[in-house]
PDB file with one MODEL, atoms N, CA, C and O in Angstrom:
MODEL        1
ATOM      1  N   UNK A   1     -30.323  23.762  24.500  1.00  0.00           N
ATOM      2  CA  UNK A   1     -31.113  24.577  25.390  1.00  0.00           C
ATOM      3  C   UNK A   1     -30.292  25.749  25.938  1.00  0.00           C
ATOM      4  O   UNK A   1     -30.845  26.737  26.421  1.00  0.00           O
ATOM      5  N   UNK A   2     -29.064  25.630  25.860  1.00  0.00           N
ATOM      6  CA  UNK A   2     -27.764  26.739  26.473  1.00  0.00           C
ATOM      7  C   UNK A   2     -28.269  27.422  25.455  1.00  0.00           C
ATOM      8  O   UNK A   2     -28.907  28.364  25.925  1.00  0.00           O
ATOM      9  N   UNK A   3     -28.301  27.421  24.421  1.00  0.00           N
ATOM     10  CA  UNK A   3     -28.457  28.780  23.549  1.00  0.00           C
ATOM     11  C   UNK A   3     -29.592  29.275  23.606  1.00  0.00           C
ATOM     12  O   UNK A   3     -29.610  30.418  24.061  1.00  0.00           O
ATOM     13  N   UNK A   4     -30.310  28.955  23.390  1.00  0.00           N
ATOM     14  CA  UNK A   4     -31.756  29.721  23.203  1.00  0.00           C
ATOM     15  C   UNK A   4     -31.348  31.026  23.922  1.00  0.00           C
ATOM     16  O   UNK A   4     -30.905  31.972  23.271  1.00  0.00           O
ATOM     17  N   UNK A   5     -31.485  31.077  25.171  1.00  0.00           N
ATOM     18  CA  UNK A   5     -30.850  32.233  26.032  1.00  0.00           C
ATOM     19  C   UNK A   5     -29.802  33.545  26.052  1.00  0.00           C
ATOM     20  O   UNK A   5     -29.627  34.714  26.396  1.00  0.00           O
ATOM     21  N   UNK A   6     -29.353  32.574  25.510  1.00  0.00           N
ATOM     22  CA  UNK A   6     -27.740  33.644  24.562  1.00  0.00           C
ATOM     23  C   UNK A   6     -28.517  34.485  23.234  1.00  0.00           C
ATOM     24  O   UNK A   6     -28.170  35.522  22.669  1.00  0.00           O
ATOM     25  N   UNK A   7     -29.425  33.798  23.051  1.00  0.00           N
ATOM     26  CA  UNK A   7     -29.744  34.109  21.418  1.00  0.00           C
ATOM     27  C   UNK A   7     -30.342  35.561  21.326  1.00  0.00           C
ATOM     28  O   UNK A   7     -30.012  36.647  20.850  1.00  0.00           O
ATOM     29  N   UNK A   8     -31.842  34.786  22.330  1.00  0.00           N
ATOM     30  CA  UNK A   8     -33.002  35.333  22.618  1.00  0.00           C
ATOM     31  C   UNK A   8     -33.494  36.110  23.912  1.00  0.00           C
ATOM     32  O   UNK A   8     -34.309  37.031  23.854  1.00  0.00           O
ATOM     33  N   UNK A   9     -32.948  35.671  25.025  1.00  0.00           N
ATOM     34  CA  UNK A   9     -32.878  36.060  26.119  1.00  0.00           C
ATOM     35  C   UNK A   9     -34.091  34.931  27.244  1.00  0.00           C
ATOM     36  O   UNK A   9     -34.567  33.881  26.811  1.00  0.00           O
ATOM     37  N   UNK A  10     -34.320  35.371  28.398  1.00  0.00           N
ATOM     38  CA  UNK A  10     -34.992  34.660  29.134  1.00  0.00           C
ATOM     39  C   UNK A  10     -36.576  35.128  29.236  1.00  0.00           C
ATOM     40  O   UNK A  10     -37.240  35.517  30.196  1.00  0.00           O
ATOM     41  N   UNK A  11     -36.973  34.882  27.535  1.00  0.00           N
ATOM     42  CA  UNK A  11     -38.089  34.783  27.504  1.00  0.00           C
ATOM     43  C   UNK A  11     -38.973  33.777  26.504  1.00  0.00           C
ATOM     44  O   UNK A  11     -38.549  33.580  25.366  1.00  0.00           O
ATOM     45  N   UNK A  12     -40.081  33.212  26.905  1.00  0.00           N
ATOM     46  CA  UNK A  12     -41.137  32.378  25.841  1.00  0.00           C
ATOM     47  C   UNK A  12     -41.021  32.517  24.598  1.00  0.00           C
ATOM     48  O   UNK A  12     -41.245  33.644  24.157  1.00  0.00           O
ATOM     49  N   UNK A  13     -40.610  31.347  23.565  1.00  0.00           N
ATOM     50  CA  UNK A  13     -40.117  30.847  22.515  1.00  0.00           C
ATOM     51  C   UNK A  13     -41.706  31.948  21.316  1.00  0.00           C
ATOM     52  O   UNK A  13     -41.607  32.410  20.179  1.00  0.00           O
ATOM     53  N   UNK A  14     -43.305  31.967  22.597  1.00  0.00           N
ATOM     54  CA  UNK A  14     -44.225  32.944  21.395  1.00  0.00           C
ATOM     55  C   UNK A  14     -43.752  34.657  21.678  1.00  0.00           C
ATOM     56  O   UNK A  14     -44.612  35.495  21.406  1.00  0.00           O
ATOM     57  N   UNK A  15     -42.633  35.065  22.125  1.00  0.00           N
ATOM     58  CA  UNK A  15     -42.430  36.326  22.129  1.00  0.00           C
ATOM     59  C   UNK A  15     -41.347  36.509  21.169  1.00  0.00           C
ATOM     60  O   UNK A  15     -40.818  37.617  21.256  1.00  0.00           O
ATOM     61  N   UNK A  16     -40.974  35.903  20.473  1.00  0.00           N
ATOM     62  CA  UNK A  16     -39.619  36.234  19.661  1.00  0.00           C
ATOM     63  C   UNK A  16     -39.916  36.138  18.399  1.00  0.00           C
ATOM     64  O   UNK A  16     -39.917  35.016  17.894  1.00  0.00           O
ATOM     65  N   UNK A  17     -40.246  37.327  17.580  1.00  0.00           N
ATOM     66  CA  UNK A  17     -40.208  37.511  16.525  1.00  0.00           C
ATOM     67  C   UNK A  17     -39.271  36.583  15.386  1.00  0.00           C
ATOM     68  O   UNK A  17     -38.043  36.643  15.435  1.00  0.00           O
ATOM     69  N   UNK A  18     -39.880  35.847  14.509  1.00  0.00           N
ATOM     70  CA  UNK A  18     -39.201  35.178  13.655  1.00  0.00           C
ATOM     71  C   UNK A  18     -38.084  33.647  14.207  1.00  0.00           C
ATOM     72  O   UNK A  18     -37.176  32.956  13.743  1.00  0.00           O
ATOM     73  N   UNK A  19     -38.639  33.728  15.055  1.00  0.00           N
ATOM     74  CA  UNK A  19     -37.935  31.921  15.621  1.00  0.00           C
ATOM     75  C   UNK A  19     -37.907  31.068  14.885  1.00  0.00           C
ATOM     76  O   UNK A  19     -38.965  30.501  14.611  1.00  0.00           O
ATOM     77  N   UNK A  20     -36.919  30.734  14.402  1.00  0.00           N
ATOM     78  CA  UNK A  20     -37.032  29.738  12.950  1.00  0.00           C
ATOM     79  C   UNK A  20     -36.900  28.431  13.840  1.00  0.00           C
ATOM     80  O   UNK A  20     -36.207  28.258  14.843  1.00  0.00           O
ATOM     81  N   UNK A  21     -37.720  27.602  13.222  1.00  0.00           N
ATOM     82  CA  UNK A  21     -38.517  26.651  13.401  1.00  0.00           C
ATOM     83  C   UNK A  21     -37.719  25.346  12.891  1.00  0.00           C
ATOM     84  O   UNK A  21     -37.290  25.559  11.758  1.00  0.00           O
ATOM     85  N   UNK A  22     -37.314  23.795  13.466  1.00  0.00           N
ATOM     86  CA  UNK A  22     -36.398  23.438  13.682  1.00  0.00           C
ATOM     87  C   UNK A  22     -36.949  21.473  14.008  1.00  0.00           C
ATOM     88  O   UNK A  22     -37.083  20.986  15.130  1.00  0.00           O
ATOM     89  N   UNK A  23     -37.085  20.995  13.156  1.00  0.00           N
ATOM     90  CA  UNK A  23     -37.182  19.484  13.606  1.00  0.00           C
ATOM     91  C   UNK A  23     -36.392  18.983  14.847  1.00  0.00           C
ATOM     92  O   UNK A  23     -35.178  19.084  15.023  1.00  0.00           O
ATOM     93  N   UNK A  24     -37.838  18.101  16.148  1.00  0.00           N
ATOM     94  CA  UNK A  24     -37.307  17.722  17.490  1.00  0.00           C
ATOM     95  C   UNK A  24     -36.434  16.478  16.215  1.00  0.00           C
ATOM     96  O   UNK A  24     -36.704  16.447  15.015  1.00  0.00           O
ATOM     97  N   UNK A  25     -35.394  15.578  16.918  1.00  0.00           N
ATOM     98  CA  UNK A  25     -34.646  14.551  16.408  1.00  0.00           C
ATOM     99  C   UNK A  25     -35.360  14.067  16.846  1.00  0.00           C
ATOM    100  O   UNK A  25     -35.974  14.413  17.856  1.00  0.00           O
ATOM    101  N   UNK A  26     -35.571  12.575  15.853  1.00  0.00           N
ATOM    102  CA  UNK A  26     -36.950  11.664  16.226  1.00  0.00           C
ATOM    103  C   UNK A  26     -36.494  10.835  17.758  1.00  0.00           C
ATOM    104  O   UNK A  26     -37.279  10.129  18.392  1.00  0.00           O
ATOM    105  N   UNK A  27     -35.588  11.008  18.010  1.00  0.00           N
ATOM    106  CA  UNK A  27     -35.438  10.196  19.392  1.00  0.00           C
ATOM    107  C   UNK A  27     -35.702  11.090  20.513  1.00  0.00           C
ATOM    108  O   UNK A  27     -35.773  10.451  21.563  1.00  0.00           O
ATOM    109  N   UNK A  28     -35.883  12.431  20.669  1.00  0.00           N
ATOM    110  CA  UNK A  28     -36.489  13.069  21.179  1.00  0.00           C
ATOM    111  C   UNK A  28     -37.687  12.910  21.143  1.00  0.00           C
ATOM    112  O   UNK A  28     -38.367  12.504  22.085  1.00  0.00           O
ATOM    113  N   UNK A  29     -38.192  13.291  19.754  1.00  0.00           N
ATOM    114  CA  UNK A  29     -39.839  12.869  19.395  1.00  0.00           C
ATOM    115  C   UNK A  29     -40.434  11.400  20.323  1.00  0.00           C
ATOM    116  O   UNK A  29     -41.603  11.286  20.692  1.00  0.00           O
ATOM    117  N   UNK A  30     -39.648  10.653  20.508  1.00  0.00           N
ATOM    118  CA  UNK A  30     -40.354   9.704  20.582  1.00  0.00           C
ATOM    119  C   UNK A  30     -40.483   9.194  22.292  1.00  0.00           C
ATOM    120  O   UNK A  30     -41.334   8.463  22.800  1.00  0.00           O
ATOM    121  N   UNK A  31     -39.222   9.926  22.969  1.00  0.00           N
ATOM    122  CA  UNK A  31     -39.504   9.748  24.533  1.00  0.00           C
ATOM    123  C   UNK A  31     -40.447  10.606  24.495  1.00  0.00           C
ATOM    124  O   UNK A  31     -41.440  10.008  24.907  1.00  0.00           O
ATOM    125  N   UNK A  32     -40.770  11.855  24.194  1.00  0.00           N
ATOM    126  CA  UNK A  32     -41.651  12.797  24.443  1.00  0.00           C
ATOM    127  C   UNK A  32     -43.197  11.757  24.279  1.00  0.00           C
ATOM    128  O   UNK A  32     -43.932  11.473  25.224  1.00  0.00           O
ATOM    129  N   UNK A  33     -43.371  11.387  23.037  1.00  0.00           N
ATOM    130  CA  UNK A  33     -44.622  10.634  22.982  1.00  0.00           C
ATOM    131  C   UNK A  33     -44.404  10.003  24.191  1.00  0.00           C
ATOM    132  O   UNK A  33     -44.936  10.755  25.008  1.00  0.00           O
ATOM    133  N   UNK A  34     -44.059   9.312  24.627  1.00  0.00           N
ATOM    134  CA  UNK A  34     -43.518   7.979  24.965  1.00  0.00           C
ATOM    135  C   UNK A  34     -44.493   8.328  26.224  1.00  0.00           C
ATOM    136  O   UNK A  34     -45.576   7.830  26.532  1.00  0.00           O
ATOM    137  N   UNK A  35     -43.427   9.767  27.088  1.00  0.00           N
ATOM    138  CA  UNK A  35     -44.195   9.952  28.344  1.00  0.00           C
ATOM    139  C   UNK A  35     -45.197  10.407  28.376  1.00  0.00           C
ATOM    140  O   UNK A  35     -45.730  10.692  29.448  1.00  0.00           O
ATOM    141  N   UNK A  36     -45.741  10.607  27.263  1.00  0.00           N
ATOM    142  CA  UNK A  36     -47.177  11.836  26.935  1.00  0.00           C
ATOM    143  C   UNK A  36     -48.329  10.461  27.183  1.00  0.00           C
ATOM    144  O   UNK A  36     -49.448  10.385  27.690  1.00  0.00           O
ATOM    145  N   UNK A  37     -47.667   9.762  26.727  1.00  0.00           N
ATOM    146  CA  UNK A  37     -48.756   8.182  26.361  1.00  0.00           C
ATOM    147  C   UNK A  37     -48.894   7.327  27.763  1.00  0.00           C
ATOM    148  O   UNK A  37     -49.734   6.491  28.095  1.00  0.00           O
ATOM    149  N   UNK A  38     -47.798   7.833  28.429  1.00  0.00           N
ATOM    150  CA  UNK A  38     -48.331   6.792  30.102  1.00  0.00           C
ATOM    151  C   UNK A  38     -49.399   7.243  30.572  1.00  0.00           C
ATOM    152  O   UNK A  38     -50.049   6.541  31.347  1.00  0.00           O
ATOM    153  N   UNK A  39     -49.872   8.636  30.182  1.00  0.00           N
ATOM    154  CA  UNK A  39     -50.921   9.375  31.154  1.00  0.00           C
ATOM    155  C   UNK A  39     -51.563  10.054  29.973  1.00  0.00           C
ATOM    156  O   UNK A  39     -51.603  11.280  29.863  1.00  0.00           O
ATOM    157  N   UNK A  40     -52.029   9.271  29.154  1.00  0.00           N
ATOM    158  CA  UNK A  40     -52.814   9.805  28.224  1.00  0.00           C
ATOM    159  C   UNK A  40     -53.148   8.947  27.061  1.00  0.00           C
ATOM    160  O   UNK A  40     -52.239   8.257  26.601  1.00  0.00           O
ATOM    161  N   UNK A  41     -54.553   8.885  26.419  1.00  0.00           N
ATOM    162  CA  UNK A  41     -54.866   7.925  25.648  1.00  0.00           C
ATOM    163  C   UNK A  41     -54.762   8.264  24.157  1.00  0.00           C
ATOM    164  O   UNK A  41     -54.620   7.459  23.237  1.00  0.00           O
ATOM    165  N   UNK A  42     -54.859   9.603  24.081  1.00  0.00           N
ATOM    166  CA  UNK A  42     -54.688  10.566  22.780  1.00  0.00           C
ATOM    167  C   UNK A  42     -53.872  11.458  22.812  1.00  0.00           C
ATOM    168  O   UNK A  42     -53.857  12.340  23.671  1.00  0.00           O
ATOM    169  N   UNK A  43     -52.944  11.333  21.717  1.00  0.00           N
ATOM    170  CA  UNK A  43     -52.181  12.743  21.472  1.00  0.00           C
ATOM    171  C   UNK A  43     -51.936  13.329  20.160  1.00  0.00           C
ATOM    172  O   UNK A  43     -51.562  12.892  19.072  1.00  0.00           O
ATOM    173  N   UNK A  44     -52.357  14.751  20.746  1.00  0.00           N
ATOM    174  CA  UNK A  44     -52.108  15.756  19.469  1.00  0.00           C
ATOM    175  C   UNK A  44     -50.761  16.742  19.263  1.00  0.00           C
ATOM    176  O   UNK A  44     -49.714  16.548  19.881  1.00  0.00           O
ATOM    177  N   UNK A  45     -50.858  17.286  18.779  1.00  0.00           N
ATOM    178  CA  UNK A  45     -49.191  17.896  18.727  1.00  0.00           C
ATOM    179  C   UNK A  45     -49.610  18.612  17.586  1.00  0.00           C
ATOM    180  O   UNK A  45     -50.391  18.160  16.748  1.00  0.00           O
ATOM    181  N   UNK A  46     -48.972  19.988  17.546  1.00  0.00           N
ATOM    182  CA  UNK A  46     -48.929  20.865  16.508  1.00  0.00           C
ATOM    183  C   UNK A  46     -47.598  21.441  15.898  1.00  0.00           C
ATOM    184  O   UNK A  46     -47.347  22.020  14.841  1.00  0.00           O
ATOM    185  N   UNK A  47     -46.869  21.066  16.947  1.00  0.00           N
ATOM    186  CA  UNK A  47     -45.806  21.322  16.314  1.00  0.00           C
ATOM    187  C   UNK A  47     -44.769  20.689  15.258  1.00  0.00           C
ATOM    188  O   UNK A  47     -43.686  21.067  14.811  1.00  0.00           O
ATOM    189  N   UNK A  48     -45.389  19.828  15.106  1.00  0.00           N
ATOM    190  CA  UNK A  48     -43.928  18.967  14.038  1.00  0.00           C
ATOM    191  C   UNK A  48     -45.091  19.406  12.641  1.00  0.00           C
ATOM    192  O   UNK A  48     -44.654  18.626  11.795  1.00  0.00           O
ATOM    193  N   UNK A  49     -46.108  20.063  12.027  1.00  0.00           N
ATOM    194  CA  UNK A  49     -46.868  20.058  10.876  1.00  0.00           C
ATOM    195  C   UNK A  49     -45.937  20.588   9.959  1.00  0.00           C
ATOM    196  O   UNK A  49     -46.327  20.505   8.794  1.00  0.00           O
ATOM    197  N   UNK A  50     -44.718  21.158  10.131  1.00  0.00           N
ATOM    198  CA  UNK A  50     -43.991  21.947   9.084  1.00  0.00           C
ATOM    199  C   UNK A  50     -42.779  20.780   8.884  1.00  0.00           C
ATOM    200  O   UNK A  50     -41.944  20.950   7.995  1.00  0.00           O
ATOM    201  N   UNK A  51     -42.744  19.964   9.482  1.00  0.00           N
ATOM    202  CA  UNK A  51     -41.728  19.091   8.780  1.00  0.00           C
ATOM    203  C   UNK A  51     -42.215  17.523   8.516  1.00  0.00           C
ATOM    204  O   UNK A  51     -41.424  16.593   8.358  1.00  0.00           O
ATOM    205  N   UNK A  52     -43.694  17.396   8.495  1.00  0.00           N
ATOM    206  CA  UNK A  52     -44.058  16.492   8.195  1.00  0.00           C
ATOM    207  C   UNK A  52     -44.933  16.288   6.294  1.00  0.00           C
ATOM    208  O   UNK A  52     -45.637  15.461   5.714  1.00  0.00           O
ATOM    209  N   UNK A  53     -44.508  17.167   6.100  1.00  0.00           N
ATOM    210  CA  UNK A  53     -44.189  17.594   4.554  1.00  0.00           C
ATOM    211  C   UNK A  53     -43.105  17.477   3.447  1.00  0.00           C
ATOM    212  O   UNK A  53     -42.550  18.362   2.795  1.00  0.00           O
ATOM    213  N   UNK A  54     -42.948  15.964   3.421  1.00  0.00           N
ATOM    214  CA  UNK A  54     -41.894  15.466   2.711  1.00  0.00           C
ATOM    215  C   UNK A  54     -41.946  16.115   1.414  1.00  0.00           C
ATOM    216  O   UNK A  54     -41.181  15.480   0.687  1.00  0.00           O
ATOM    217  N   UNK A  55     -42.581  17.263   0.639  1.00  0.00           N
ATOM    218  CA  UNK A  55     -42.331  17.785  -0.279  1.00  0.00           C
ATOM    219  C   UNK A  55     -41.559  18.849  -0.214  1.00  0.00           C
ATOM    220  O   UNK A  55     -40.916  19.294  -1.164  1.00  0.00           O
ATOM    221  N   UNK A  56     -41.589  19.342   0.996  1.00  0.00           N
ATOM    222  CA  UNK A  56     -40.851  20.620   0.983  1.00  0.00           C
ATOM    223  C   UNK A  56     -39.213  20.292   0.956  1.00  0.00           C
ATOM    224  O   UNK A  56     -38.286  21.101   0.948  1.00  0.00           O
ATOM    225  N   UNK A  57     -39.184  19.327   0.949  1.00  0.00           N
ATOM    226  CA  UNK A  57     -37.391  19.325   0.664  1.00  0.00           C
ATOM    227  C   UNK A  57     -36.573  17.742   0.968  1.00  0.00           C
ATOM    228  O   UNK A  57     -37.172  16.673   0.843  1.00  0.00           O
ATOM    229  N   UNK A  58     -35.497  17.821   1.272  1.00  0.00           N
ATOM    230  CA  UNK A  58     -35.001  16.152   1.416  1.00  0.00           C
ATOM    231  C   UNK A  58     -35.293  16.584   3.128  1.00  0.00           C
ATOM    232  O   UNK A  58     -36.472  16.333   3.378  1.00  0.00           O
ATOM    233  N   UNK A  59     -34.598  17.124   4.292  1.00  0.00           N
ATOM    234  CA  UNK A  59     -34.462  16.920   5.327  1.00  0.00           C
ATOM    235  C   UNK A  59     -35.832  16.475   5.490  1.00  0.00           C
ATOM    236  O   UNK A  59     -36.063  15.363   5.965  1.00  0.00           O
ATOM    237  N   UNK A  60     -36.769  17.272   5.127  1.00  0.00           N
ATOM    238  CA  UNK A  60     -38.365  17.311   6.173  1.00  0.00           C
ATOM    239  C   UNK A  60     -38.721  15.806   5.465  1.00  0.00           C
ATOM    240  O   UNK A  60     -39.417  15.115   6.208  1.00  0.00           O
ATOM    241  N   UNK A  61     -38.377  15.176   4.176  1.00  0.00           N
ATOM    242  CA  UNK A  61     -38.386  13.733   3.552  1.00  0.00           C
ATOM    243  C   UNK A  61     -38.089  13.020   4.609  1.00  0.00           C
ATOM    244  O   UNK A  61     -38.813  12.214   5.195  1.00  0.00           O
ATOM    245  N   UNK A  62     -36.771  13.396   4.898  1.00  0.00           N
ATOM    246  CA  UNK A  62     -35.974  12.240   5.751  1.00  0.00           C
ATOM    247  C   UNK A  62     -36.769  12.005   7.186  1.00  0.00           C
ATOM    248  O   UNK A  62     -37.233  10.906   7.489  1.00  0.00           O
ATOM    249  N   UNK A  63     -36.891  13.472   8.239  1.00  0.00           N
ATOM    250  CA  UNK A  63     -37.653  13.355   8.938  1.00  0.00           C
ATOM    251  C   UNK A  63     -39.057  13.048   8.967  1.00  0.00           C
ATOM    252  O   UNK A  63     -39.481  12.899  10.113  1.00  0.00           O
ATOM    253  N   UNK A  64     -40.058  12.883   7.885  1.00  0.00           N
ATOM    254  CA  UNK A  64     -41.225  12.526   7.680  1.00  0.00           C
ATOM    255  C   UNK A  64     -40.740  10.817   7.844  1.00  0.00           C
ATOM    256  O   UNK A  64     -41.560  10.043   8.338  1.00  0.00           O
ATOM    257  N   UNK A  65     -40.045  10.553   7.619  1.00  0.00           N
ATOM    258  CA  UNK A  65     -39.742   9.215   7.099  1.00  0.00           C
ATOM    259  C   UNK A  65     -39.169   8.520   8.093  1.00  0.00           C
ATOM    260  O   UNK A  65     -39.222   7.309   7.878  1.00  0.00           O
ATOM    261  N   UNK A  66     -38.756   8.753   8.881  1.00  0.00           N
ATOM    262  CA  UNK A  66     -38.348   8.460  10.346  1.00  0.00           C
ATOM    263  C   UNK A  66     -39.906   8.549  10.852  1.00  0.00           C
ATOM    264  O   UNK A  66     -40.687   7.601  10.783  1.00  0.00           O
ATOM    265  N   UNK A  67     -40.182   9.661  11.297  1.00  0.00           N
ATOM    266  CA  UNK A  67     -41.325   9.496  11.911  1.00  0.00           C
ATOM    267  C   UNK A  67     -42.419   8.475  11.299  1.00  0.00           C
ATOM    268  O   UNK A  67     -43.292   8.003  12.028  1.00  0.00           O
ATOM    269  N   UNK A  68     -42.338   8.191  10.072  1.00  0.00           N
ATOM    270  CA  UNK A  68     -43.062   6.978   9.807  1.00  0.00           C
ATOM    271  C   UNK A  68     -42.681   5.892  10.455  1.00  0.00           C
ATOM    272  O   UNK A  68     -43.197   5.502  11.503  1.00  0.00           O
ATOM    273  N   UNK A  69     -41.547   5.223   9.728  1.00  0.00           N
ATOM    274  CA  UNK A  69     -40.948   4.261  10.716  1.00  0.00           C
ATOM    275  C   UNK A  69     -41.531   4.027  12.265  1.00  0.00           C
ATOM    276  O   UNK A  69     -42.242   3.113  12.684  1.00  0.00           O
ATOM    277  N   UNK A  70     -41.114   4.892  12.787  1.00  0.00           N
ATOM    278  CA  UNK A  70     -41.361   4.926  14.091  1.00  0.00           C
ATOM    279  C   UNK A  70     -43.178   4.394  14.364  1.00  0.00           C
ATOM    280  O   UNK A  70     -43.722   3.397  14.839  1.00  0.00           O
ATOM    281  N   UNK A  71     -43.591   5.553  13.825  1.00  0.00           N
ATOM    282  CA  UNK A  71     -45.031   4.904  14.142  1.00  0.00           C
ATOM    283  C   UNK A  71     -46.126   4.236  13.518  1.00  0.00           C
ATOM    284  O   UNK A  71     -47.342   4.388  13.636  1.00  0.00           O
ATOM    285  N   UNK A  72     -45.262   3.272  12.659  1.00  0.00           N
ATOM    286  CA  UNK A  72     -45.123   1.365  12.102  1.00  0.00           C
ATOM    287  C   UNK A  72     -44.946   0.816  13.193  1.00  0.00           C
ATOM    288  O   UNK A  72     -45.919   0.204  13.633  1.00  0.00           O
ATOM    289  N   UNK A  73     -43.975   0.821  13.828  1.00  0.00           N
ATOM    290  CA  UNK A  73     -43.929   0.413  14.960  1.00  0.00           C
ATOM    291  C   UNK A  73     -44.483   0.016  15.846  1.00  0.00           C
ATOM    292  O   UNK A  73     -44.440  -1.157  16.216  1.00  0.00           O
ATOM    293  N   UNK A  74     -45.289   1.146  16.509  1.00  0.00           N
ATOM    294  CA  UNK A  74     -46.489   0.968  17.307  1.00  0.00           C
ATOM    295  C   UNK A  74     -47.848   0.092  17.108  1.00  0.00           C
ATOM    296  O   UNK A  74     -48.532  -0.246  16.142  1.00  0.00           O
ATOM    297  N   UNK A  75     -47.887  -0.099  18.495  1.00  0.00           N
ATOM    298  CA  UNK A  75     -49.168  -1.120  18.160  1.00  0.00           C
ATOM    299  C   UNK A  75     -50.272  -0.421  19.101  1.00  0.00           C
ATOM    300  O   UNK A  75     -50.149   0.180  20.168  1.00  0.00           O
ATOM    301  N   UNK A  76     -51.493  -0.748  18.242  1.00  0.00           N
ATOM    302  CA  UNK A  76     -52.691   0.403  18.641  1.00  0.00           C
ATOM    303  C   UNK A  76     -53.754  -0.811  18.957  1.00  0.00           C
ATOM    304  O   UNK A  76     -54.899  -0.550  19.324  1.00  0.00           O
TER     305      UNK A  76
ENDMDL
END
């Protein structure tokens, strides 16, 4: 989060031309659900759609694949 600032300056991540785009680490991913889910019965999210495309390469594999794992896990 120190960088962003250095990078880009002290402004909103939709004002910066060409922000390359960057998988949360699934243990991030998953407190985030985590607290999204105490106070909420549904969740959507738009942001992880570009790395949940295990074709596009090994990382977004690996991270698709974690995030599976993970929500095996869960019980609905």
């Amino acid at each position: 989060m120190e960088e962003y600032p250095k990078r880009y300056g002290k402004v909103h991540a939709n004002s910066v031309p060409n922000l390359p785009w960057r998988p949360v680490p699934i243990d991030r991913l998953k407190s985030k659900l985590e607290l999204a889910a105490q106070y909420s019965e549904d969740i959507v999210t738009w942001g992880y759609r570009e790395f949940c495309r295990p074709s596009i390469g090994p990382a977004a594999k690996a991270w698709y694949e974690q995030y599976l794992a993970y929500y095996r896990r869960l019980s609905f």
